[in-house]
N, C-alpha and C positions, 0 to 999 in steps of 0.2 A: 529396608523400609524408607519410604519417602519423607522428609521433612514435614510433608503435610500432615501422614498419617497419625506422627506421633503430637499430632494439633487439639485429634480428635478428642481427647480427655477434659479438656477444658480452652472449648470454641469460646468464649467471652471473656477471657480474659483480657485485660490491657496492655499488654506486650512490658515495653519499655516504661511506660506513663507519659502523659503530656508534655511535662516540662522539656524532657529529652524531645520530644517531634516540633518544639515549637523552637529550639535550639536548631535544630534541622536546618528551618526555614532562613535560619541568617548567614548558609552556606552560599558562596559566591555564584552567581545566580548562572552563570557558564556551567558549573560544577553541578548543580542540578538541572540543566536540561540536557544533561547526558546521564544522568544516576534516573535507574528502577525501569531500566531495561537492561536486553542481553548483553551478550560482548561485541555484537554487532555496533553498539554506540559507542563503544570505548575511543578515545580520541589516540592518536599514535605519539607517543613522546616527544616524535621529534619536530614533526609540521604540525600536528595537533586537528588535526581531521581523522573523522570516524572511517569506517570501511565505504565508505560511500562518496568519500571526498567534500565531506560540508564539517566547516566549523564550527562551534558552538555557540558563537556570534556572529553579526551579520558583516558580510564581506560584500558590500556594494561593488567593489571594481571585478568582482566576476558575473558572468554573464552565466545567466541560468536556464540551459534547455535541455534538462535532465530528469523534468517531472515525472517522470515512467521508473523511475529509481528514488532520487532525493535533491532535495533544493537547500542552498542554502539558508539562512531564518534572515527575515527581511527585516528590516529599522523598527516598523510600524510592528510588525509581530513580536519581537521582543523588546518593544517598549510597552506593548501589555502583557507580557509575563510577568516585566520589574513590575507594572501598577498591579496588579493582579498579587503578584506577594505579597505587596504592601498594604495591601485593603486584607489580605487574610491576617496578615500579623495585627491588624489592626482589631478585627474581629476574633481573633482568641485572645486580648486584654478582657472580655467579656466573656467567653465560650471556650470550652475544653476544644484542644486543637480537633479532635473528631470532629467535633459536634459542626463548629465551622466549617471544616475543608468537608462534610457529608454535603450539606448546604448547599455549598457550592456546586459540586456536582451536580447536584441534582436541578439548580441553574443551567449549569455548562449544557444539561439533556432538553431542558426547556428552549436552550438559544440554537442547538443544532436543530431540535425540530420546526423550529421557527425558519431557521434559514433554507432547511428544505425542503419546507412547507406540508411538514405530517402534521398527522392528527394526531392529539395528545396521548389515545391508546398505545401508539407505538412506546413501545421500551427500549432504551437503549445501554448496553453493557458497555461500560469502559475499557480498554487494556492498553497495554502498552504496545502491542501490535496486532498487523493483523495476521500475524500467525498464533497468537496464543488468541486474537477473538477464532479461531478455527477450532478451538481445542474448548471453546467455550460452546461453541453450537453443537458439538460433537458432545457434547455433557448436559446441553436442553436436547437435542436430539432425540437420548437414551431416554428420557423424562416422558416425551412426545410419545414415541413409537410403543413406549414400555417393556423396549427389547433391545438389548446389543441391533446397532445393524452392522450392514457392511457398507463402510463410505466407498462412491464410485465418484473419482475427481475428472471431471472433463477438460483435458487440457493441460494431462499432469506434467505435460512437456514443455507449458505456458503459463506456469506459477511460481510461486517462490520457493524458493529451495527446502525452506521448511516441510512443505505441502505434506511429501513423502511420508515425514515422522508423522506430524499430526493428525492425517488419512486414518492412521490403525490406532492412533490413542501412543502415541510415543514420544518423549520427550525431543526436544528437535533444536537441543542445545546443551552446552554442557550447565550451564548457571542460566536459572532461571530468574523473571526482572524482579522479584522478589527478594532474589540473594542467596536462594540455597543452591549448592552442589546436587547436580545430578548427572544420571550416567547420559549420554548422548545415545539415540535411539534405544534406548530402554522403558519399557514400560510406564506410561502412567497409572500408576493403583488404581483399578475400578474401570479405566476407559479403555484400554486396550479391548482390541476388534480386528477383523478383516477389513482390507480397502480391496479395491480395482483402479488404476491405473487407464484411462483413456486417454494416447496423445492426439492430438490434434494435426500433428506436422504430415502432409500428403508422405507418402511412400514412396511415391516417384520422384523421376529430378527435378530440380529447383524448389522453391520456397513457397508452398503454396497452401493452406487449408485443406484438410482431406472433405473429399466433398460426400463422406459416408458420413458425416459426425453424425447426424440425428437414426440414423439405422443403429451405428455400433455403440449410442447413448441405450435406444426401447431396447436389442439385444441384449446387454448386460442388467440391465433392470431385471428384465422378463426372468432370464436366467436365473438369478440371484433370488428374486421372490419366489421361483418355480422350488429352489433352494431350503423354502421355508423361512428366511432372515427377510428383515423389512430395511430397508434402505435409506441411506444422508445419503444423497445426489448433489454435487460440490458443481455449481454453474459456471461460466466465466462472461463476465461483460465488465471489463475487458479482459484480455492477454496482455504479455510482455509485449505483443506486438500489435495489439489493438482489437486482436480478433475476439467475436461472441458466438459462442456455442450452449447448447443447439439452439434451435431457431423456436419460436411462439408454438408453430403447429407441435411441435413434438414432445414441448409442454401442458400443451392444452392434449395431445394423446395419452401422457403419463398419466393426468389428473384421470383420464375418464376412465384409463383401463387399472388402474391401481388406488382408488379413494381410500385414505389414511393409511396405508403401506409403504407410502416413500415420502419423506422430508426431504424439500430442498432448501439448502443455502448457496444463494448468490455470489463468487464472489467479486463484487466489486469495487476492491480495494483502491483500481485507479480511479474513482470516483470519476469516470468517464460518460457518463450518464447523465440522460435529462430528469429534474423531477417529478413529470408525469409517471415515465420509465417508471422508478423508483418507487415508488407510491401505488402502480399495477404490481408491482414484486409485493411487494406488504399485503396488500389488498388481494392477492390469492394464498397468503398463509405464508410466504417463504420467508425463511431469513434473509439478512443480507448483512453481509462481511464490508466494511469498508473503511476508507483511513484519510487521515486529514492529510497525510504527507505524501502525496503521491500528484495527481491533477492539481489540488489544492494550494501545494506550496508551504505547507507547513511543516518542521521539522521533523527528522524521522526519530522516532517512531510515536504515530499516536495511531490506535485502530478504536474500532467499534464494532459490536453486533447489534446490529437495528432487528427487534423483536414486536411481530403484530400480536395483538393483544390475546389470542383465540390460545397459542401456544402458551404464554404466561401463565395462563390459566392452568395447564399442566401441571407448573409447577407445584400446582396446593398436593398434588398427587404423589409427590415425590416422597419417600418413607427412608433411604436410605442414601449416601453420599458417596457418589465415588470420590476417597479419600486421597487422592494425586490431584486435585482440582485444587486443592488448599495451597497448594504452591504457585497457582496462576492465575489468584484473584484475594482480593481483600474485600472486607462491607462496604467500602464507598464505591466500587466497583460496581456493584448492582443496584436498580432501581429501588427507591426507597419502596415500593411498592410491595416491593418482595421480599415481607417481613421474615417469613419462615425462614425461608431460603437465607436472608442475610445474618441470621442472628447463626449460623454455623459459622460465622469467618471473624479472622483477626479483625480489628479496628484500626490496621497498620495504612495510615494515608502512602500514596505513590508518589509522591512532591514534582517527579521530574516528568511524570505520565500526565500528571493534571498543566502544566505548565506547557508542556508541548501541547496539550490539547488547547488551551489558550490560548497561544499562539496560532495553532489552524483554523479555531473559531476567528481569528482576527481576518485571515486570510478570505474564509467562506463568506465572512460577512462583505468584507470589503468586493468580493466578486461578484454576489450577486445582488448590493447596493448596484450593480453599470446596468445600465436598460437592457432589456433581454434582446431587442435588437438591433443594438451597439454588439452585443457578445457574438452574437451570429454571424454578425458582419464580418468583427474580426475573425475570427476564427476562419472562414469561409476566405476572406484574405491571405490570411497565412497560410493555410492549407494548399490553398494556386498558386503562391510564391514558392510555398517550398519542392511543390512537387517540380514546378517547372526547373528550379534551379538544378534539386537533383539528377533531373534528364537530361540536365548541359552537361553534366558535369563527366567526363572521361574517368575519372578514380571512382565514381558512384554508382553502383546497381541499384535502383528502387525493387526493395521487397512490394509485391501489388496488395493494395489492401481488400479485405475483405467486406463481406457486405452483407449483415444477415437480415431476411427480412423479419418485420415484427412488430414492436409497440412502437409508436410515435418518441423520436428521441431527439426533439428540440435542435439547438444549436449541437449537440453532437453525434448532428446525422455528417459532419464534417470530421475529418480524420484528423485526431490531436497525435499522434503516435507514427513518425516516420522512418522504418524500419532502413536499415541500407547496406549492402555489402561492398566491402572496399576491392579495389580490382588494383594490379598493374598489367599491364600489357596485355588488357582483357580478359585476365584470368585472377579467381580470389585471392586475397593474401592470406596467410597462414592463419589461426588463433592466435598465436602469441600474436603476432605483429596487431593483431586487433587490438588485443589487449594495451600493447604500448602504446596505441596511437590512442587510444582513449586515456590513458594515464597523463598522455605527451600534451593535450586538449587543455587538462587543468592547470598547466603548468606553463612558465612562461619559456620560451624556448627561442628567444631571439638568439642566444652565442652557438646556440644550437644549427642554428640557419645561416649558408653561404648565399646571401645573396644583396638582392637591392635594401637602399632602406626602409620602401615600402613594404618588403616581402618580411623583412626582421621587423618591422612594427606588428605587421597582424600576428606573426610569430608571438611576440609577446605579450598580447591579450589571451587573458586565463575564461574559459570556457566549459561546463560542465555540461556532460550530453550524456545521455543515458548509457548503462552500462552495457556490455557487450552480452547478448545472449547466445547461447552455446547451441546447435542445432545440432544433431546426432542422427542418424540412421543406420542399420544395421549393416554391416561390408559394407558402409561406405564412408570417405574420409570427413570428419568433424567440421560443419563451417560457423563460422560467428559474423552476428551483424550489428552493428551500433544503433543508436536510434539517437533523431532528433526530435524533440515532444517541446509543443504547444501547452501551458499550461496555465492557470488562472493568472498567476499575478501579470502574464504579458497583457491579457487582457484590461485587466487593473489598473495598470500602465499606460495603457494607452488612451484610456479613457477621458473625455475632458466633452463639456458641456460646446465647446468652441467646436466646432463640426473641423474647419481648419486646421486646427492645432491637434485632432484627434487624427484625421489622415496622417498629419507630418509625422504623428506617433508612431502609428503604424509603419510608416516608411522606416522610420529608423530601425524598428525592429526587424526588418526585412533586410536593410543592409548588412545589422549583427548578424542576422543569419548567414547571408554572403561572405562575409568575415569568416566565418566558423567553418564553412566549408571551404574556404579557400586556404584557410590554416590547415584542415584536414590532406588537403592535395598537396601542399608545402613538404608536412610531416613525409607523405608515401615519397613524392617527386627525390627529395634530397635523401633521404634517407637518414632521417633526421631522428629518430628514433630505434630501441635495440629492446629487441625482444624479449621480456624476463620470462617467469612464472606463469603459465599459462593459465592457473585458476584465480593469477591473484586480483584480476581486476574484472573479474565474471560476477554477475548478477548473483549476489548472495540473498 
C-alpha cells in the first residue's frame, strides 16, 4: 500500500503542527531550494550540483545556454526567494504557517496569470515538476471523461524520461517530492491505466520529424475509442528538440469527430510558446503542462497544470479518490477554489516547490516587463547567429528545425532550441563522447588543452548547453545530439532602454555563443575529453 492510501482515514489532520513547519523555514535557504522534490535535485557531495549541473546558488561566471534542460538561479531570482521567506516568516508571527504559505499560493496563481495574461477562470495546480503535473492531469482527466482512459503521448520519444511511468498512472521514481518510498514504475493506487506510445523521430535516415504525425495521432485515437476507452491525448509544443505535434487542422479533426471522448493536455513544459498560443489551448478546454524552469530560467524543478474553468467544474463530480495521488500533492497545491477536492489533502507546505516557483515568477516577470518587440528582435537575432555559426562550423551538423503550421506564436515563430550533432572526419561521434563533451562544457578544462593561450582561455570558461538527447531507431546504431537554447533571461540581458547599449548586448551574447562552440571543437580537435557512462549525462 501506498503512503497515501494509509492517509485516507484522517485527510485533515495536522501532520507535524505549525511550530515544526515554521522551524522549517529557518533552513539554509540553498538547503530548501533543493528539498520537496525528487532525487533528481539532490546536489552531489562532492561539486554540489544537481543531475543537471546547476547549483543551488547563483553562479554568475557560468554562462547559461541550457534552457531545454536547466539553468542555473540568477542573483535577482534568489534574492526573491531570501525576501519571499522573509515576508512569510514574517506573516506566521500572525497566522498558522498554513494559513500564510496557502495565501501565498494563491498570490503566486494570481501573478503567473497576470504574467501570461489569462483570464481569472483558469486554475492553476502547483507541483514540484512537470512530471508529477502529468500525473495530475491524468487524475482530473479520470474526473473529466468519468472513465479510466488510455493516455496516447505524441512524441514519447521527445519527452522526459518520466513520460513512460506517468502515461499508465506509474510511479516514475523511487521517492516521491513529498518524501515517501515508492517502488519505481509500480503502480499509483487508483490511476494506473493503458498508455500508447507515438514517437515522432522519422524512420528513415537522419534526424528528421515523421511527416505522418497527424495521421498516426487520428489512427490511434479512432482505434482506441473504436475500443470503447475514452482518451488523455499528451500534446507536444515543444520537444526536446523544438518540435510540435500535431498540427491545428488535426486538432480541430479530433474535436469534430470525437466531442467529449478525448481530453487533451499540452505539454508545454519548455514554455516555448506565445501567449495568444496559450490562451487558444485554454480557450478550447485543454490542459496544459508547463514549468517555470525550462525557457524561463528558473530553477529546476518548478511545474504547473494550467486548468480552464469548464473542467474544474468536473471536479464537484468526483465521489471517490484515487488514493496514490496523496503522495503527489498537498492542500496548498490546489486552487483555493476547490474546496471539495482540497479538504482530502495533508496541510504539508512544499517550502522548496513554492521557493523555486518564486524564483521563476521572478524570472517571467522580469521577461515579459522587455517590450514585445525588443523580444522578437532578439530572439530573431540569435536565432540567424546561431544558425549561421553552426553551418561554419566543420564539428557541427545542424538538426533542421521543424515548422508546424497553426495558431499565431508571436516572437516564437523563431527557433529557441538548436539541436546539433558532433562529427569528426564527417562522420558522428559516439554517445559516450557526446556525453563527455557536454560534461567537458561545464567544466573548466584549460590543463586539459595543448595549445595557444587563447585556445586554453576559452578552454576554461564554464558553459552549460543542454543535455544530450538519445535518438534510437530500430537495427540501427544509437545517435545523440547536444543542444544550444535561447532562453528568457538572454533576453532580460540584453535588454536596456538605450537602443545602442541594447545591440552591444546582443553582440556580446553572440560572441559567448562563438565561445561555446569553439570550446566544443577544442574539446573533439584535441581530444581533450574521455568518454564515461553513457547514460550519465543523458536528459533525465
Amino acid at each position: 500500500m501506498s503512503a497515501g492510501a494509509s492517509r485516507l482515514s484522517d485527510p485533515d489532520r495536522a501532520s507535524d503542527g505549525s511550530r515544526y513547519r515554521l522551524r522549517d523555514l529557518f533552513t539554509p535557504l540553498d538547503t530548501l531550494l533543493v528539498s520537496g522534490g525528487d532525487p533528481r535535485l539532490a546536489l552531489d557531495p562532492t561539486d554540489r550540483v544537481n543531475g543537471y549541473g546547476c547549483a543551488a546558488s547563483p553562479e554568475p561566471e557560468i554562462w547559461n545556454f541550457a534552457s531545454s534542460t536547466a539553468s542555473t538561479i540568477s542573483q535577482a531570482a534568489y534574492d526573491r526567494a531570501a525576501l519571499a521567506r522573509e515576508e512569510l516568516m514574517h506573516k506566521c508571527l500572525f497566522d498558522e504557517v498554513e494559513i500564510a504559505f496557502d495565501a501565498r499560493c494563491e498570490d503566486m496563481r494570481d501573478e503567473l496569470r497576470g504574467h501570461l495574461q489569462l483570464q481569472p477562470r483558469v486554475d492553476v495546480v502547483f507541483s514540484p515538476s512537470g512530471t508529477d503535473s502529468q500525473l495530475h492531469a491524468l487524475f482530473l482527466a479520470r474526473a473529466v471523461l468519468r472513465a479510466p482512459p488510455v493516455s496516447i503521448v505524441v512524441g514519447a520519444d521527445q519527452t522526459g524520461s518520466g513520460t513512460i511511468h506517468t502515461a499508465r498512472g506509474h510511479h516514475f521514481s523511487s521517492m516521491t517530492a513529498s518524501g515517501f518510498a515508492v517502488r519505481k514504475d509500480g503502480a499509483v493506487a487508483g490511476l494506473a491505466g493503458a498508455s500508447l506510445a507515438l514517437p515522432l523521430l522519422e524512420t528513415a535516415p537522419g534526424i528528421a520529424m515523421r511527416a505522418d504525425a497527424d495521421a498516426a495521432v487520428l489512427h490511434a485515437v479512432e482505434t482506441t475509442i473504436a475500443q470503447g476507452a475514452p482518451v488523455l491525448l499528451q500534446i507536444l509544443d515543444a520537444s526536446k528538440l523544438g518540435w510540435r505535434a500535431p498540427s491545428a487542422a488535426c486538432l480541430d479533426e479530433i474535436a469534430r469527430r470525437w466531442p467529449r471522448k478525448v481530453q487533451i493536455v499540452v505539454d508545454a513544459c519548455q514554455a516555448r510558446l506565445g501567449r495568444r498560443r496559450l490562451r487558444s489551448y485554454l480557450d478550447r478546454g485543454y490542459m496544459v503542462l508547463m514549468s517555470g524552469s525550462k525557457f524561463f530560467g528558473g530553477p529546476a524543478f518548478s511545474g504547473a497544470l494550467l486548468v480552464p474553468k469548464g473542467l474544474s467544474r468536473s471536479l464537484d463530480r468526483v465521489e471517490g479518490i484515487a488514493p496514490g495521488i496523496f503522495d503527489y500533492a498537498g492542500r496548498c497545491d490546489w486552487p483555493m477554489g476547490w474546496t471539495a477536492l482540497r479538504s482530502r489533502f495533508d496541510r504539508r507546505p512544499n517550502f522548496g516547490q513554492w521557493l523555486r516557483w518564486e524564483a521563476a515568477l521572478a524570472e517571467i516577470g522580469s521577461y515579459y516587463a522587455v517590450p514585445g518587440a525588443f523580444r522578437a528582435r532578439v530572439l530573431a537575432e540569435l536565432a540567424a547567429g546561431i544558425d549561421s555559426m553552426i553551418a561554419l562550423s566543420p564539428s557541427l551538423r545542424a538538426v533542421p528545425a521543424t515548422r508546424t503550421a497553426g495558431m499565431d506564436d508571436e516572437e516564437f515563430a523563431q527557433t529557441t532550441i538548436f539541436p546539433f550533432m558532433l562529427l569528426r572526419g564527417g562522420k558522428p561521434v559516439s554517445t559516450a563522447e557526446t556525453s563527455a563533451v557536454h560534461r567537458a562544457m561545464a567544466r573548466d578544462m584549460n590543463e586539459e588543452i595543448n595549445g595557444s593561450a587563447a585556445d586554453r582561455q576559452i578552454a576554461a570558461q564554464r558553459c552549460l548547453i543542454g543535455q544530450p538527447v538519445r535518438l534510437e531507431r530500430q537495427d540501427e546504431a544509437t545517435q545523440a545530439v547536444l543542444r544550444l537554447c535561447v532562453g528568457a533571461r538572454l533576453v532580460t540581458e540584453a535588454w536596456s532602454p538605450d537602443t545602442a547599449e541594447a545591440q552591444r548586448n546582443v553582440q556580446r551574447l553572440l560572441d559567448r555563443i562563438a565561445h561555446v562552440l569553439v570550446k566544443i571543437e577544442l574539446l573533439l580537435d584535441r581530444g581533450a575529453v574521455a568518454a564515461g557512462p553513457v547514460n550519465s549525462a543523458f536528459e533525465v
